[in-house]
C-alpha positions as CSV (number, residue, x, y, z in Angstrom):
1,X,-10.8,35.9,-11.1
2,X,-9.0,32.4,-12.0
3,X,-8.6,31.0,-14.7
4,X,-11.0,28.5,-15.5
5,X,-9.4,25.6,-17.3
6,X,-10.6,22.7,-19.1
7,X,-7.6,19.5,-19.7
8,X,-8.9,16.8,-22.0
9,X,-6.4,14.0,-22.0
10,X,-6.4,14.4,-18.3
11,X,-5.2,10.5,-17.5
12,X,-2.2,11.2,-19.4
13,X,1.0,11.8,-17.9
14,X,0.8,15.7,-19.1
15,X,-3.0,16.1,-17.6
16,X,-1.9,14.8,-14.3
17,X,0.9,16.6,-14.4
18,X,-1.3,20.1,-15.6
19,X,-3.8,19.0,-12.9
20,X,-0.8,19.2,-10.3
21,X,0.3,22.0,-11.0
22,X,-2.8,24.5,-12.0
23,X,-2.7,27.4,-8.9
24,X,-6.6,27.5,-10.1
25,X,-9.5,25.9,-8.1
26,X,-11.7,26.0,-11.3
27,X,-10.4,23.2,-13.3
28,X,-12.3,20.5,-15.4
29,X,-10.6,16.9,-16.0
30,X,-11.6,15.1,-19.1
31,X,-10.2,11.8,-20.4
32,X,-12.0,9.6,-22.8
33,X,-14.6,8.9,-20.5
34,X,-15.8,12.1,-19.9
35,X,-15.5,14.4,-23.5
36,X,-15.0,11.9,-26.7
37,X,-13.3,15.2,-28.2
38,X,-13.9,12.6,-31.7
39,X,-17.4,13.7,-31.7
40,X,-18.1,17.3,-32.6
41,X,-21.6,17.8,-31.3
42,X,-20.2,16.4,-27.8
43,X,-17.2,18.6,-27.3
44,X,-19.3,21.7,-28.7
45,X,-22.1,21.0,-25.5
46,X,-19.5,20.1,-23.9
47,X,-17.2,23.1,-24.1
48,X,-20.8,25.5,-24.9
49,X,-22.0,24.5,-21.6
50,X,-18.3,24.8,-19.4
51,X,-17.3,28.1,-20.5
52,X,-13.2,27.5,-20.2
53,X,-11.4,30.7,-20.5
54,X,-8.7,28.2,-21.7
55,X,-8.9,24.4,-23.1
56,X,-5.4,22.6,-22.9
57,X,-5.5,19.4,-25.1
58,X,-3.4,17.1,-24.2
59,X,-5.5,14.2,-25.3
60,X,-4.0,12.1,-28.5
61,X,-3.0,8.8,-29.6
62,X,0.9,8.6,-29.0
63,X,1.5,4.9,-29.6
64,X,3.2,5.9,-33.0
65,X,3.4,1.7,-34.2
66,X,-0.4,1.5,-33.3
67,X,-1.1,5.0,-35.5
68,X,0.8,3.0,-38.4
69,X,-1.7,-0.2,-38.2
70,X,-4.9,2.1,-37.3
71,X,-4.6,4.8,-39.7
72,X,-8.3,6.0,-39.2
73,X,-8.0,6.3,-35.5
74,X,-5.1,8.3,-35.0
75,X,-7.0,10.7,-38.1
76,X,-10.0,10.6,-35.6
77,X,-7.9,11.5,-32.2
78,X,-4.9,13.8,-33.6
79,X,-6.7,15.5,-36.7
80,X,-10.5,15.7,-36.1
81,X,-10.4,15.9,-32.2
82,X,-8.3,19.3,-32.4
83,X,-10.4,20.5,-35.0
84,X,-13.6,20.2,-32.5
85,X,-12.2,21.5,-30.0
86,X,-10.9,24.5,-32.3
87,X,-14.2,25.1,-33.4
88,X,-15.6,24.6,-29.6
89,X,-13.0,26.9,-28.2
90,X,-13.7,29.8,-31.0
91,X,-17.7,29.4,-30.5
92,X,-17.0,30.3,-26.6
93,X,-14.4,32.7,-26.8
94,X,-11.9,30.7,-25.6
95,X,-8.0,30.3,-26.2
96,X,-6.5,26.7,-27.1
97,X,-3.6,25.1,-26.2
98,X,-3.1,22.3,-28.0
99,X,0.1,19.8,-27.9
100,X,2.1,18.5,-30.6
101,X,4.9,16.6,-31.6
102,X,8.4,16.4,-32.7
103,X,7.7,14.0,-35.4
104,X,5.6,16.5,-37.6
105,X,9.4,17.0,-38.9
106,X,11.0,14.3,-41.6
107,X,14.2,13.7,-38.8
108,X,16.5,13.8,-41.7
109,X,17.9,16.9,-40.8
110,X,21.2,17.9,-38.5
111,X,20.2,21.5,-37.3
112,X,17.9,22.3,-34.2
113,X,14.5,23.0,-35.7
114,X,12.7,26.3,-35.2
115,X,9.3,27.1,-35.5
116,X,10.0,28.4,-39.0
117,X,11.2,24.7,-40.6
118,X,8.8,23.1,-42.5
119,X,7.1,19.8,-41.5
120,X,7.8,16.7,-43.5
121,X,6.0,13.5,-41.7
122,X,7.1,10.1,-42.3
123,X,4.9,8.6,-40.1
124,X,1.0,8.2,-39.7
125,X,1.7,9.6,-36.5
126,X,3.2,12.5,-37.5
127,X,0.7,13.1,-40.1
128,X,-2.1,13.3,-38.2
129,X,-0.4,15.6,-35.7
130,X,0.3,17.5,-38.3
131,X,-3.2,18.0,-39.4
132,X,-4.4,18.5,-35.8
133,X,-2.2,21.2,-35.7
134,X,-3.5,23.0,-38.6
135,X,-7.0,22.9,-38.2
136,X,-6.3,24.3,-34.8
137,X,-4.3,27.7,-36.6
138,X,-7.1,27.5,-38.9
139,X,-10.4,27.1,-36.9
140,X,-9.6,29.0,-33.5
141,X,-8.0,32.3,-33.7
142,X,-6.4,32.8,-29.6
143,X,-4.7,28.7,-30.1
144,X,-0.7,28.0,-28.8
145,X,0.5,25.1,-30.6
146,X,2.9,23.6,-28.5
147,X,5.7,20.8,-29.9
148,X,7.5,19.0,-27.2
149,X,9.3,15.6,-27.3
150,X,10.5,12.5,-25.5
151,X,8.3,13.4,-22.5
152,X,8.7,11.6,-19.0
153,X,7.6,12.2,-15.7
154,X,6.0,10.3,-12.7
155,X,2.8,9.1,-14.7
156,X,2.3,7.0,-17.4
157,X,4.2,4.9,-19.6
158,X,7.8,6.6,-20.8
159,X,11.5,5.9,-21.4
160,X,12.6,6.6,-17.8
161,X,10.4,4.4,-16.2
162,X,11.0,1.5,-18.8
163,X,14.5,2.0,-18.4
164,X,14.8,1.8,-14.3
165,X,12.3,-1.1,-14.7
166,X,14.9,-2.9,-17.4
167,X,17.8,-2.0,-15.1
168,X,17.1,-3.6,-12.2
169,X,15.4,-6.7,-14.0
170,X,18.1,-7.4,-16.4
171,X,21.2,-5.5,-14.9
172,X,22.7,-4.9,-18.9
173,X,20.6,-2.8,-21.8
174,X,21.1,-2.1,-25.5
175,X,19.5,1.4,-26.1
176,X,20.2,2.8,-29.7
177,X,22.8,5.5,-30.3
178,X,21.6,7.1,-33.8
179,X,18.5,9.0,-32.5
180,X,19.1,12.6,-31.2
181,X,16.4,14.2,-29.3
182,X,15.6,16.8,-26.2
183,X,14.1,14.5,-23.2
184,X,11.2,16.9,-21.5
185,X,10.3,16.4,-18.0
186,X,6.4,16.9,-17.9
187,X,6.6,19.3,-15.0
188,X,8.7,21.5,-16.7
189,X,6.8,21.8,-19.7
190,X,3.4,22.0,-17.9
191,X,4.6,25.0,-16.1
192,X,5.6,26.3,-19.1
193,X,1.8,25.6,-20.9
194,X,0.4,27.0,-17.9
195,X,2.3,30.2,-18.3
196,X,1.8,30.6,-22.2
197,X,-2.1,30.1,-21.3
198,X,-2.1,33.4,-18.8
199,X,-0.9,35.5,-22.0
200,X,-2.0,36.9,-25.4
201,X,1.7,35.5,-26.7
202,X,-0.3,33.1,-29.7
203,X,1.3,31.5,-32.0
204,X,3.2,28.1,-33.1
205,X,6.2,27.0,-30.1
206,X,8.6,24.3,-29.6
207,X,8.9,23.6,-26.0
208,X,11.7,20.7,-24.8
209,X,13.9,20.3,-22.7
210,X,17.6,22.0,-23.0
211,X,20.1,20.4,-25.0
212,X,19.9,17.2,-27.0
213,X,21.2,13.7,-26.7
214,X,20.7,10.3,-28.1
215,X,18.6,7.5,-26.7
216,X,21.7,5.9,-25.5
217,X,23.1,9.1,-23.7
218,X,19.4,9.3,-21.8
219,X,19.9,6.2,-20.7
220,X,23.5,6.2,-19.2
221,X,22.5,9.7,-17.4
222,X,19.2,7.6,-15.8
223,X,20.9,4.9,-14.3
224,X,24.1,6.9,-13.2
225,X,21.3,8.8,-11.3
226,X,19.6,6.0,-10.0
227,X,22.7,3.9,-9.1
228,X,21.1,0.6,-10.3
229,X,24.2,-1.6,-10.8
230,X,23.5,-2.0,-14.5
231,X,25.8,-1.7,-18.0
232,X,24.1,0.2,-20.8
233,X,25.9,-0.6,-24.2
234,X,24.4,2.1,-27.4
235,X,23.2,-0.5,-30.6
236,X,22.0,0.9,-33.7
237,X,18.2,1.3,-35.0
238,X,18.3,-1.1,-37.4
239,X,18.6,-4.0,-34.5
240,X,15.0,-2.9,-33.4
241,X,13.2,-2.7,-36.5
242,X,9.9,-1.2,-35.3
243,X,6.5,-0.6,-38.0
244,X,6.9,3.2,-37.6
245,X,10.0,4.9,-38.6
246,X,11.6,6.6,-35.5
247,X,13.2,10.5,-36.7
248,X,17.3,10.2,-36.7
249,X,17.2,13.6,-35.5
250,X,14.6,15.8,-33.9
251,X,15.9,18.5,-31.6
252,X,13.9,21.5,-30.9
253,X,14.8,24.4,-30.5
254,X,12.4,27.0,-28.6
255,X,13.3,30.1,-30.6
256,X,9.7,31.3,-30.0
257,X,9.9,31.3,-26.2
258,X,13.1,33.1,-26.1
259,X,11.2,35.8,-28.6
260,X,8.4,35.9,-26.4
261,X,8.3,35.8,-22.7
262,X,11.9,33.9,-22.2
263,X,12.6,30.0,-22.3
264,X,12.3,28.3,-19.0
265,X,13.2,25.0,-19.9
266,X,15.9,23.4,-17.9
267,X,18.5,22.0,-19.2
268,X,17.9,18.1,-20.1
269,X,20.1,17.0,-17.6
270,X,18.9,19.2,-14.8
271,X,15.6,18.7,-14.8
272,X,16.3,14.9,-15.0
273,X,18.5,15.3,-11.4
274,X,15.8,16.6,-10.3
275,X,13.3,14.4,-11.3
276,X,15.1,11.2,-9.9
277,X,15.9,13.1,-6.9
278,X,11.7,13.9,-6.1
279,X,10.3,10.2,-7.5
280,X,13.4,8.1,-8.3
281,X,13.0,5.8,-4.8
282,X,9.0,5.9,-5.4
283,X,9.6,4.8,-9.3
């Protein structure tokens, strides 16, 4: 039989994006709405009553300034609504994906991070990733912890879409030049979730897109694609002072996937060809 799956965070740009792509008719969408995964009680009669054979969470609070000024919220979302849903998912013998971040790691670094490198959060953000992801290792046996990293795709808010949107309004952009990342196409990574989820493979994975590049770099490479007349000029991070400290460097590496079932994320640049190419005239 399918898979039955269960996506909290489903309004999110990686729900939508799981919702497309799931081959399986038995599928429950939760945003906010529908399962406050804050409140224990609700996500255990929630999740009791469901029966997923897998819960993929990809509900959290990603504005990483906002985290900074609401400290107890993002404890609430990123730390205690993992741990529900951990405890949920163990009570009904499910398996847990569960989505984290590349800023669980200091950023001070110059080497691709593996799996193996020990977190060192600078941000509130971060932290309460970071705790998410270990009550989920410590209250649900069959969990994949999944860290990804400057995510874009057709939904939501992200750099891609800011940056077309900037491009055509303004027709010149500063973007900094001293933050190196891997840019993940939500598509890409929610076929990879989707596959992880079929298997017994459990564990901790980084899962981004091929390569790395600054912010600045991203940019050029969107509007080359997009052939908005429009000069992109790299500036440094200190001209954008911002309440949360953005990592210098945060590439992942996906040393797990290669160990386990192969890596099938594209190459950064690839997958954002063919991104433009399937939503660039829509975006």
């Amino acid at each position: 039989p399918a898979m039955k799956l269960l996506i909290t965070g489903a309004d999110g740009q990686l729900g939508r994006e799981l919702a497309r792509l799931a081959d399986t008719a038995d599928i429950l969408l939760t945003d906010a709405a529908e399962l406050d995964i804050t409140d224990r009680q609700a996500v255990e009669a929630f999740v009791g009553g469901a029966r997923p054979d897998v819960i993929l969470n990809c509900a959290a609070m990603t504005d990483v300034d906002a985290c900074e000024t609401k400290p107890e919220d993002a404890l609430r979302v990123n730390a205690l609504g993992p741990r529900n849903l951990a405890m949920a998912a163990e009570g009904a013998d499910a398996s847990l994906v569960h989505i984290s971040t590349d800023y669980v790691f200091s950023g001070e670094g110059r080497a691709p991070l593996r799996e193996w490198d020990l977190p060192d959060p600078k941000t509130v953000y971060g932290k309460s990733k970071l705790l998410g992801e270990q009550y989920v290792s410590r209250f649900c046996q069959r969990h994949f912890i999944v860290r990804t990293s400057w995510l874009y795709g057709p939904d939501g808010h992200n750099f891609v879409k800011t940056i077309l949107r900037h491009a055509r309004e303004k027709g010149a952009l500063k973007v900094v030049d001293d933050q190196r990342g891997c840019p993940t196409y939500t598509a890409d990574l929610a076929r990879c979730l989707l596959r992880l989820a079929g298997t017994r493979e459990y564990g901790l994975y980084h899962c981004a897109g091929g390569g790395e590049c600054t912010w600045y770099e991203f940019a050029c490479e969107i509007v080359r694609l997009s052939g908005i007349p429009c000069e992109v000029s790299p500036c440094a991070t200190a001209e954008f002072p911002r309440p949360a400290p953005r990592p210098a460097y945060s590439v992942l590496d996906n040393a797990m996937l290669r160990g386990t079932g192969g890596d099938p994320m594209r190459p950064w640049r690839e997958a954002l060809a063919d991104f433009m190419e399937t939503y660039g005239g829509a975006l």
